[in-house]
Structure formats: C-alpha cells, structure tokens
VEXDREN-2710 file (C-alpha; in Angstrom, 1 decimal):
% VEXDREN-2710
k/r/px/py/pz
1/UNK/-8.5/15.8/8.6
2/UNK/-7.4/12.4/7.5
3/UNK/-4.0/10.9/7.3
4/UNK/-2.5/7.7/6.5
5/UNK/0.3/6.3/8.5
6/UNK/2.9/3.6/7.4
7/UNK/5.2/1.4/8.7
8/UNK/6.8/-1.7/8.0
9/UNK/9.6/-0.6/5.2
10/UNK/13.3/-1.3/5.6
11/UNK/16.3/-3.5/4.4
12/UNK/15.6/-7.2/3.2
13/UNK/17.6/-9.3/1.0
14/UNK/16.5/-11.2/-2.3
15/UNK/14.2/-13.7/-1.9
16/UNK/13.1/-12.2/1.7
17/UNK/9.5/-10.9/3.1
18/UNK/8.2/-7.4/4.2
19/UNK/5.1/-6.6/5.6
20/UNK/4.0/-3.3/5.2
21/UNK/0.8/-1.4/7.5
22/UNK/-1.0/1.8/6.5
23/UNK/-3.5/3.3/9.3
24/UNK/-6.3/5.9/8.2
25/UNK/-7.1/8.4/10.8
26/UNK/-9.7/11.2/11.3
27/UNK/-12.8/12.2/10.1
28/UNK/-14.1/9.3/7.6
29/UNK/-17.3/8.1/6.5
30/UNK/-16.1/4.8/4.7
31/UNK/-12.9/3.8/2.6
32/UNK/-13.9/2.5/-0.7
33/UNK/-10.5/1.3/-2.3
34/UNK/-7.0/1.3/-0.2
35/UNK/-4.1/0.2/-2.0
36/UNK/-0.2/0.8/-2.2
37/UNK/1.7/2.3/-5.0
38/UNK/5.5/2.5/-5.2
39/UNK/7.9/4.7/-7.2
40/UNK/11.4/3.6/-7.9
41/UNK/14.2/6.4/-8.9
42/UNK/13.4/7.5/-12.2
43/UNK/10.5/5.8/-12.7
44/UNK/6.5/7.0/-12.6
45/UNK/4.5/6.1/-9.7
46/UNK/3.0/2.9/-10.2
47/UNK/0.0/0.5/-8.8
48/UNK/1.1/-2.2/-6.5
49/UNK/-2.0/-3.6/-5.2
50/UNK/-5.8/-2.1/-4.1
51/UNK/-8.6/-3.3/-2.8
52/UNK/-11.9/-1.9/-2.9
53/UNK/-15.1/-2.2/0.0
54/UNK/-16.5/-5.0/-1.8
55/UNK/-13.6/-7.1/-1.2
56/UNK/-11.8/-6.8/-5.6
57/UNK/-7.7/-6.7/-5.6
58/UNK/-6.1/-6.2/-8.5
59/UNK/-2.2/-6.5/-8.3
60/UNK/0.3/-5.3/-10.8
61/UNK/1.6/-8.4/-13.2
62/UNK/5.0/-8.2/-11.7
63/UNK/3.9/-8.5/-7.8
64/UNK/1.1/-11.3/-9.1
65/UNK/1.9/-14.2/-6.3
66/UNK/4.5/-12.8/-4.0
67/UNK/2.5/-9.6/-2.8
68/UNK/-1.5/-9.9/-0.8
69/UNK/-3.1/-7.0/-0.1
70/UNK/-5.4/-7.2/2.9
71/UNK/-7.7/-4.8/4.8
72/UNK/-9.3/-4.6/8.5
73/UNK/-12.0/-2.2/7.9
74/UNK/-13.1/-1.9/11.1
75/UNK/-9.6/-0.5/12.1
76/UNK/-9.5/1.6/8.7
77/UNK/-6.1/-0.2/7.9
78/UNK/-4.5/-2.0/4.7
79/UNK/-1.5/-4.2/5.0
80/UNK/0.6/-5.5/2.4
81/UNK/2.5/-8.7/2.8
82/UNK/5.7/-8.7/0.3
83/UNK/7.1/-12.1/-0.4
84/UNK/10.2/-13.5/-2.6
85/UNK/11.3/-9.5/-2.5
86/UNK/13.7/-8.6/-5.7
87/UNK/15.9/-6.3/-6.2
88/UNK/13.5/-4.9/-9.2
89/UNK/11.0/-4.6/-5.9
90/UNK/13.3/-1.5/-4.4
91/UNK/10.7/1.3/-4.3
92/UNK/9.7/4.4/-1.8
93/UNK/6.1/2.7/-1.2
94/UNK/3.0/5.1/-0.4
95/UNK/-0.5/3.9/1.1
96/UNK/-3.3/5.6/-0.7
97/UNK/-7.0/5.8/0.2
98/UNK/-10.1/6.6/-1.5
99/UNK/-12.0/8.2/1.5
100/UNK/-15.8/8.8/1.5
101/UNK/-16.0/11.9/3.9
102/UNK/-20.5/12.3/3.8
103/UNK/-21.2/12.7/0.6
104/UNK/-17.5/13.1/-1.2
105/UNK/-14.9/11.2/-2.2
106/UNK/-11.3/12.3/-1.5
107/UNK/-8.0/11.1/-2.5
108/UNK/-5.5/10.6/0.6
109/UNK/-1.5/9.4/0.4
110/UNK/0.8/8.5/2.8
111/UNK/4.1/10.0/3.2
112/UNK/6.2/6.7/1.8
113/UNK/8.4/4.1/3.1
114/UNK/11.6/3.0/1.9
115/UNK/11.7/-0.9/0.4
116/UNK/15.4/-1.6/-0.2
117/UNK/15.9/-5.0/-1.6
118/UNK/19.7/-6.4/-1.4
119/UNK/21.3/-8.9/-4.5
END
C-alpha cells in the first residue's frame, strides 16, 4: 500500500551534478528516516545518505561534501542532490523509507535508478 517512486538518474560526466527525487505514496502515518542507498556491479548494497524526522543525516565518508540529502515532509519526498559525480559514484541507486503505518514500522524500497558517471 505504499510505494516509492524515483526519478532523476541518467548519464553525467565526471565532475557533473545529478539530482535525484523519491515520492512516497499511499497509506502512511509518518516517515521516520528516508534515505538512498546504491549498489555498484559486484558490490553490496550500500548507505548513501538518510535522514531521519528529527532532521539527523549521516552520509557515507566517500559522498561527505558532494552529496545533500533533503526531505519535504509534507509531500512525503526525499531528494538527493549529487555534485562533483565520479566515475567510483556509477551505482543502480534505490530510495528507501522507514514508514510508520499506525502503530508499525515498515521498511519500503524503490525500484532503482541507474547513475552512470563518464571518465
């Protein structure tokens, strides 16, 4: 009853800018963390950036100055603003969601857009 809709992925070159958007939809009491994770070919999914209700980010060391995380809560959305893109940065990224649906928590993920970061 909830989904998570992205946009914003695509073809940059080094030292470009992406801005990605998440939308949460459907039945939700509140959001308490939204965040983005990415996954690179052979690699483990990883944390990008997440920010909880209360307004915390944490960012992963190697996005630390380039990427801000944002949310508009009263839209349920998150963005992430990608800046100074590297090649290292080429990931399938996925919006997640802590959702509180009355009185449980539920894990939500989007379906993953492609950041492809030229030399």
């Amino acid at each position: 009853q909830v989904q998570l809709v992205e946009s914003g992925g695509g073809l940059v070159q080094a030292g470009g800018s992406l801005r990605l958007s998440c939308a949460a939809s459907g039945s939700i009491s509140s959001i308490n963390v939204m965040g983005w994770y990415r996954q690179a070919p052979g690699k483990q999914r990883e944390m990008v950036a997440t920010s909880t209700n209360g307004g915390i980010t944490k960012y992963a060391d190697s996005v630390k100055g380039r990427f801000t995380i944002s949310r508009d809560n009263a839209k349920n959305m998150v963005y992430l603003q990608m800046n100074s893109l590297k090649p290292e940065d080429t990931a399938v990224y996925y919006c997640y969601a802590d959702v509180r649906r009355s009185w449980y928590n539920y894990d939500y993920w989007g379906q993953g857009t492609q950041v492809t970061v030229s030399s």
